[in-house]
C-alpha positions, 0 to 999 in steps of 0.5 A, spaced: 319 467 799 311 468 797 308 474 800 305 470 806 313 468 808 315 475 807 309 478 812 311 472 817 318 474 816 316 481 819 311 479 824 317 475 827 322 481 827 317 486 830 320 487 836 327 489 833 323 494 827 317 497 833 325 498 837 328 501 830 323 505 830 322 507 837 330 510 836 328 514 830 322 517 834 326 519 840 332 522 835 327 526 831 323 529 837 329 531 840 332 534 834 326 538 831 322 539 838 326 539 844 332 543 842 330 549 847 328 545 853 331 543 859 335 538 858 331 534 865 325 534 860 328 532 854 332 527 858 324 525 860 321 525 854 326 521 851 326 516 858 318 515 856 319 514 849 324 508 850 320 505 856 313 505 850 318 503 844 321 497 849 314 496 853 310 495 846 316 490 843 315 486 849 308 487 848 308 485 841 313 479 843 307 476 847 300 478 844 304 475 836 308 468 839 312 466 833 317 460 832 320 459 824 327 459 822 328 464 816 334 463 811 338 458 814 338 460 820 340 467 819 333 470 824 331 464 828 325 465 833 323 460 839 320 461 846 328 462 849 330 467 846 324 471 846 325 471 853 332 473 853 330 479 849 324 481 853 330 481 859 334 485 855 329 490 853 327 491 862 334 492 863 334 497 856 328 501 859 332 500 866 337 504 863 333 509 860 329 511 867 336 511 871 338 516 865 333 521 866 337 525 871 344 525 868 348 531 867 354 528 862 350 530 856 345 535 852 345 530 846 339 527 849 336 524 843 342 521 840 344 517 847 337 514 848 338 512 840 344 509 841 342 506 847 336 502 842 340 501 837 346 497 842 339 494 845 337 491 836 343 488 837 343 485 842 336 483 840 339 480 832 345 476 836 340 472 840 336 470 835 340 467 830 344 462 828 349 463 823 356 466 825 357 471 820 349 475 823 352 474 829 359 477 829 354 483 825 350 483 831 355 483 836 359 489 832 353 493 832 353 492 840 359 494 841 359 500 836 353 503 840 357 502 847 364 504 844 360 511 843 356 510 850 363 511 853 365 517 851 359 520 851 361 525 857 365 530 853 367 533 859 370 527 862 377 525 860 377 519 864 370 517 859 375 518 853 380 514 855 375 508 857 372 509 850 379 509 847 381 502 851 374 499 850 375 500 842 382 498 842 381 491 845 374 491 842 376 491 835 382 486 838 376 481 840 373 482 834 379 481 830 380 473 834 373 472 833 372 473 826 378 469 824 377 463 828 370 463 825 374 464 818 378 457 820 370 453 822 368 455 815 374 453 812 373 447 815 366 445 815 363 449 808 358 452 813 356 458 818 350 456 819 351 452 828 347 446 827 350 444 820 357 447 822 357 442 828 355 435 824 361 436 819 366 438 825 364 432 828 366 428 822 373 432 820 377 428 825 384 430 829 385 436 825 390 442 828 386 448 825 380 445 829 383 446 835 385 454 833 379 456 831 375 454 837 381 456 841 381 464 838 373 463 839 374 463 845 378 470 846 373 473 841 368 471 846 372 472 852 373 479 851 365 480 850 364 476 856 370 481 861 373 474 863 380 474 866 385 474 863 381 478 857 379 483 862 384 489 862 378 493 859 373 492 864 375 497 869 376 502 866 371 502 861 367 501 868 370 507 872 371 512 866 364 510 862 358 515 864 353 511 870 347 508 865 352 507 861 357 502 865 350 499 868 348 497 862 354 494 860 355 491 866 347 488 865 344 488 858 351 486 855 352 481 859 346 477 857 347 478 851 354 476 851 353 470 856 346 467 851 350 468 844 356 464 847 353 458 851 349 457 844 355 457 839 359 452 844 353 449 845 349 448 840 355 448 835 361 444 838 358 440 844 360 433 842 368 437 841 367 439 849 373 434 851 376 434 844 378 428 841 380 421 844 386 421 838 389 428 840 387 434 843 383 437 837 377 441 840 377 441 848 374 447 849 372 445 856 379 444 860 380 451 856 374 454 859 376 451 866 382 455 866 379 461 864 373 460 870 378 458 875 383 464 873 377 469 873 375 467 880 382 468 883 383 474 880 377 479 879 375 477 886 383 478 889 383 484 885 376 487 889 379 487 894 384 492 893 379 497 891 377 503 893 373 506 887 367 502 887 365 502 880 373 499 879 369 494 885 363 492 881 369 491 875 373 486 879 366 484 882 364 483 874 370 478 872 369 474 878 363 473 876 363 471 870 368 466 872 362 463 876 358 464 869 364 459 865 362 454 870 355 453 867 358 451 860 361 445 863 355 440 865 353 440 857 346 440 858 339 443 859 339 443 866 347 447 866 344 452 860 338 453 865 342 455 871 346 460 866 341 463 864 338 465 871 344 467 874 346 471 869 339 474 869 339 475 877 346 479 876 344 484 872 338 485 875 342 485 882 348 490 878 343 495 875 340 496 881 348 496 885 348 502 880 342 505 881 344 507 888 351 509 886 349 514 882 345 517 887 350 517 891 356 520 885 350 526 883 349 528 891 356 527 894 360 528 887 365 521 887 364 513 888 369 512 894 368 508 899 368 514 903 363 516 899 359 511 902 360 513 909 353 514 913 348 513 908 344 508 912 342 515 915 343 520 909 339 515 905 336 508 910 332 506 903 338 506 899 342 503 904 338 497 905 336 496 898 344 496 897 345 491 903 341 487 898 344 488 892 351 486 894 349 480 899 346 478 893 352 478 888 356 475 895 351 468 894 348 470 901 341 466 902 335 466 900 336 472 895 337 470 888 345 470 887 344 464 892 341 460 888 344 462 881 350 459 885 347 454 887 344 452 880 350 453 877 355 449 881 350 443 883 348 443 874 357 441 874 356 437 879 351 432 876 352 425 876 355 424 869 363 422 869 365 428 864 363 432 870 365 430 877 372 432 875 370 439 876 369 438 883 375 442 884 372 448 879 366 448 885 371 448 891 374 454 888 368 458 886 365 457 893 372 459 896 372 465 891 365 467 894 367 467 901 373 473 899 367 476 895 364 477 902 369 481 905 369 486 900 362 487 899 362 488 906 366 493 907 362 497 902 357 496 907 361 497 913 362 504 910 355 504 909 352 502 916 357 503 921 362 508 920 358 515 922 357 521 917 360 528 918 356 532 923 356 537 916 353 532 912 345 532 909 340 527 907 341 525 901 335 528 896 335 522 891 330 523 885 323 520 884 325 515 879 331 513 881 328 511 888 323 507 884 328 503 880 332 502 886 326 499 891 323 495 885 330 491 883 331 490 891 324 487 891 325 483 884 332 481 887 328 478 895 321 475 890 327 471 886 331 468 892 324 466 895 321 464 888 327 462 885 321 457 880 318 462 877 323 464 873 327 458 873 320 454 870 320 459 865 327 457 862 327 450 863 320 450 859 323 455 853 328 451 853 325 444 853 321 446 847 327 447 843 329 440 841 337 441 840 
């Protein structure tokens, strides 16, 4: 590479070196100049950092649009992923603002830096198309989410959630670094594109079938999809609030993109396997594993009282819905994933912006916990009800329409499609049991009356502001579902996959 293609390079990864730098500022003006202050004001100072570091990022996405691919497909940048990582960024400040108010901690200056590095990750893993910088992107992610935990030391539950979270994260790595170990062998490759062109040519060959089945583990654990879950709960119920919310949002996209990309992009003549035998055939695979999400995250929620646990459960029935976008093999499926998993996170960090008002002001996530807050707090009440009728798929808010992409993408006219039928069926049965569940978090909330001794609630500035905010996104999306819709099909129409 010449002096030009180096300082090209470095334009490209503007974003991520601006986001580096921005951890570094935040952890070096916490440590040298604020170790004396409240800790309000570090958390604040720190918030405002990360939003400029995150803002400035995105700023320089859109002002220096660049499209290359460097090394092989090691760093690759095109008009979706940019827009991937700009939505990662939004959830990233989200997060930040959200934390401002936060008592589990006096390190500021290191969660808000492992908040952005866990943020680089996420960045680096949808911007390339080698196997082995993804598993590394994947496992910087995961290390600064380990860490994000357990960073309430007083907490034994954010200890135990972490040990679990590890324990099964470095579980899910182990499968995914040896099913990608099996595509190397088989190919000679790890780059996608080339991997794929020779796979396609190996013929019926049993290894195939393991790699992409332990792929699918790997991932799954990523992703908290049945039967790959059992870390999710807890992780959710034990983690500190941001951290759970981030979890639940800015890993998920993360997540979802860089899985849907390497099954896509790498193995989508191999969906239904060969015609000689069952090589490949990850679609009847991922069938199984939607259809198992569904069932089990959504008759689990229901015996929920915590509702953190709720969101959990809430999070794996999801994803089953999710899976069902990677089943259409096409632009128009891929889209309608990447809307719904876009609204989803919006919508849950904004359900976790209310149950942090509600955990600091009442001191717990039960249901009871909930009990009056159209009276305590009728903004958040309201904004809450959007929320959750939201993840329910109720119209005309978002979650409608990323079901209703979603299930209409796998049920095109293309004959490997309609026997999914069954697949939808279950999705919109599953969809009616969400709204039980839902509606009774809100049956606590608008129906059954506080206790005569209880107060309104005093919900910070900030949070109010993030919550409305989301509310409002939530209702412009369901309304205007084109906007971002357009933005995707346009990205991913310039792709040329």
């Amino acid at each position: 590479m010449n002096t030009a293609d180096y300082f090209q390079l470095f334009s490209a990864l503007g974003p991520e070196v601006i986001v580096v730098c921005t951890a570094l500022l935040v952890l070096t003006t916490d440590l040298l100049g604020l170790q004396d202050t409240p800790r309000s004001y570090r958390m604040s100072i720190a918030a405002g950092l990360t939003t400029l570091g995150c803002g400035g990022a995105v700023v320089w996405m859109f002002v220096n649009p660049t499209v290359g691919n460097w090394h092989g497909g090691m760093f690759v940048i095109d008009p979706l992923n940019e827009t991937v990582k700009a939505v990662v960024l939004l959830l990233t400040v989200l997060t930040a603002i959200l934390s401002v108010g936060a008592k589990f901690t006096r390190h500021c200056g290191e969660y808000f830096a492992l908040l952005l590095l866990a943020a680089v990750g996420m960045m680096l893993l949808t911007s390339t198309e080698e196997l082995l910088m993804i598993f590394a992107s994947l496992e910087l992610v995961s290390l600064s989410l380990y860490i994000l935990v357990a960073f309430n030391k007083s907490s034994r539950q954010s200890a135990e959630a972490a040990l679990k979270y590890f324990l099964f994260g470095g579980m899910s790595a182990a499968f995914l670094l040896f099913g990608f170990s099996l595509l190397y062998g088989l190919s000679g490759t790890t780059n996608l594109p080339q991997m794929a062109q020779k796979l396609f040519t190996v013929g019926a060959d049993p290894l195939l079938t393991v790699a992409l089945v332990m792929v699918v583990i790997g991932f799954g654990f990523k992703v908290a999809a049945a039967p790959f879950h059992l870390w999710a709960p807890d992780s959710y119920q034990g983690a500190p609030l941001p951290s759970a919310a981030f979890i639940a949002s800015g890993s998920k996209v993360a997540s979802f993109y860089v899985f849907a990309k390497v099954l896509l992009l790498g193995f989508s003549q191999l969906g239904w396997g060969s015609e000689e035998s069952s090589t490949g055939g990850w679609i009847p695979l991922l069938s199984i594993v939607a259809a198992l999400s569904m069932v089990l995250g959504n008759l689990a929620a229901i015996r929920q009282t915590s509702v953190r646990r709720l969101l959990a459960y809430s999070a794996i029935a999801h994803a089953g819905y999710m899976l069902i976008g990677f089943l259409a093999l096409g632009d128009e499926a891929f889209a309608s994933l990447l809307f719904y998993v876009t609204t989803y996170a919006l919508t849950t960090i904004g359900a976790f912006g209310v149950l942090g008002v509600v955990e600091a002001q009442v001191g717990g996530d039960q249901l009871k916990d909930f009990t009056g807050l159209a009276h305590r707090a009728p903004v958040l009440a309201w904004c809450l009800m959007i929320f959750l009728l939201s993840l329910a798929g109720i119209p005309p808010l978002a979650g409608f329409f990323g079901k209703f992409y979603i299930f209409a993408a796998a049920l095109t006219n293309d004959a490997h499609n309609l026997p999914f039928l069954w697949l939808v069926i279950l999705g919109i049965a599953m969809s009616c049991v969400s709204l039980y569940y839902y509606l009774q978090v809100l049956k606590q909330v608008f129906v059954r009356e506080a206790d005569g001794n209880a107060r309104p609630l005093a919900v910070p500035f900030l949070s109010h502001a993030v919550v409305v905010l989301l509310a409002a996104v939530v209702v412009l999306l369901g309304a205007m579902p084109g906007w971002l819709l357009d933005t995707i099909h346009t990205a991913i129409g310039e792709l040329g996959w």
